[in-house]
TIDREN-92037 format. One record per atom (N, C-alpha, C, O): y, x, z. Coordinates in steps of 0.05 Angstrom, whole numbers, plus 5000, padded with zeros to 4 digits. Layout:
<atoms>
YXZ/...
</atoms>
This chain:
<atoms>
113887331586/115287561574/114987531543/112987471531/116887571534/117987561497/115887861479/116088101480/113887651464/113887871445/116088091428/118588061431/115088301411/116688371400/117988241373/120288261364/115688101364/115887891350/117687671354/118987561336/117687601382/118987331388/122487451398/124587331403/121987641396/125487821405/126087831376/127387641369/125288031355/125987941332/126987731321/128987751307/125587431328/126487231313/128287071329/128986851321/129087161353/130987091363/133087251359/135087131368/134087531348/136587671341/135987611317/137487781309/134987481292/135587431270/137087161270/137687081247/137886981294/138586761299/141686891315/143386721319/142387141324/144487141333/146187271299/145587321275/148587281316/151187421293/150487721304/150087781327/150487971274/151088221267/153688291289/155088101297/154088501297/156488621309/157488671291/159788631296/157188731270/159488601252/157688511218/155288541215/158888451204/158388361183/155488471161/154088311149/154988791161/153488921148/150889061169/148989201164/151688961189/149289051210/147288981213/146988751204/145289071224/142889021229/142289011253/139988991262/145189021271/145389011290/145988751313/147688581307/144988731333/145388501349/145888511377/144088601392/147888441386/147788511419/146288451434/145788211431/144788571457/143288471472/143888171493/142487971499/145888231499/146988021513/146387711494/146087501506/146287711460/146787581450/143087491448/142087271454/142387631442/139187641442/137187441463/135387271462/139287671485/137987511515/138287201515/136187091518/140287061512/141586841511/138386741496/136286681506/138986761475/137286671445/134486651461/133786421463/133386751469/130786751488/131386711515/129786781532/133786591522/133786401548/133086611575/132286521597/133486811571/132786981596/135287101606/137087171590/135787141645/137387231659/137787511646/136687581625/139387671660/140187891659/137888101674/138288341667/136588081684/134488151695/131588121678/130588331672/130587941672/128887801654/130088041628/128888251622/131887981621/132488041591/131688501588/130988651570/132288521614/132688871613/128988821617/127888931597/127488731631/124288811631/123588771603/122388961591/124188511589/122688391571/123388621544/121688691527/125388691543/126888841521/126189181526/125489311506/126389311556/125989621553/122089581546/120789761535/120989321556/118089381553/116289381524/114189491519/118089231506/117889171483/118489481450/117589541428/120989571479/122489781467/119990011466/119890181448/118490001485/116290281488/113890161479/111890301480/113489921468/111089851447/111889881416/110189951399/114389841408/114589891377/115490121376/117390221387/113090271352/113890551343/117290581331/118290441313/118090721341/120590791330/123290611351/125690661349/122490431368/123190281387/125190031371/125490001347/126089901389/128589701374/130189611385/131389401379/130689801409/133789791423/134790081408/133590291400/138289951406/139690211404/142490191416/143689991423/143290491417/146990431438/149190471413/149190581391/150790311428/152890321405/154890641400/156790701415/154290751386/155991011381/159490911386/160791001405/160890681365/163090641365/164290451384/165490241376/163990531411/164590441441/167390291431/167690051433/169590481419/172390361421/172690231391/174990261381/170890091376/170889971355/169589641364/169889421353/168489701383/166589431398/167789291407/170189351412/166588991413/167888791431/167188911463/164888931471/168988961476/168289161498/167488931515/165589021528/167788691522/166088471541/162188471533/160188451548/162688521501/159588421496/158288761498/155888811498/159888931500/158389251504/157889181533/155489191537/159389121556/159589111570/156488841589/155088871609/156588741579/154488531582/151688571570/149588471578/151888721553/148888821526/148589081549/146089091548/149089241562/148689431568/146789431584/146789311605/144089641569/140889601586/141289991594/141990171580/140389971618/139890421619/137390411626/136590221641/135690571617/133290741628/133290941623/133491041600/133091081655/134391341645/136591451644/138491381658/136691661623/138691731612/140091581589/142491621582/138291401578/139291211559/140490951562/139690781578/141790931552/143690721559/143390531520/143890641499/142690271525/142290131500/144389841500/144889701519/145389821466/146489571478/145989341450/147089121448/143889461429/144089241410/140289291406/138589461414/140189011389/137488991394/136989101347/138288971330/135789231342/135889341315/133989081301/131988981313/134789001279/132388941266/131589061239/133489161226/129689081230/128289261214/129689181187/129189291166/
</atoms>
């Protein structure tokens, strides 16, 4: 399982959802650390409840998105539903 550290330096290796973001899709993330779709939702919601302030977030602008990679990035626990991985 992926530190939070090692998730970090794997979404600083993907592309922003768009240009000024700090944002990264999960789907894109997962890839970057070589993990299934399965793998990627443990390693990422467990990571998410060790860093204060967490570092998943959902995309507010659903119909501004590439709706395949919302569609693929999409982690729920819960009531929450996450689809980019934040970096600081």
């Amino acid at each position: 399982m992926a530190t939070a550290a090692e998730i970090r330096a794997a979404a600083e290796r993907c592309r922003p959802w768009h240009p000024a973001s700090s944002k990264r899709w999960i789907c894109d993330v997962a890839q970057a650390l070589g993990l299934n779709t399965d793998q990627a939702r443990e390693t990422l919601l467990t990571a998410n409840r060790v860093v204060p302030g967490g570092l998943l977030r959902r995309c507010d602008l659903v119909q501004a998105a590439d709706q395949a990679k919302l569609a693929a990035s999409e982690i729920r626990d819960g009531n929450a539903e996450f689809h980019f991985v934040e970096l600081p």
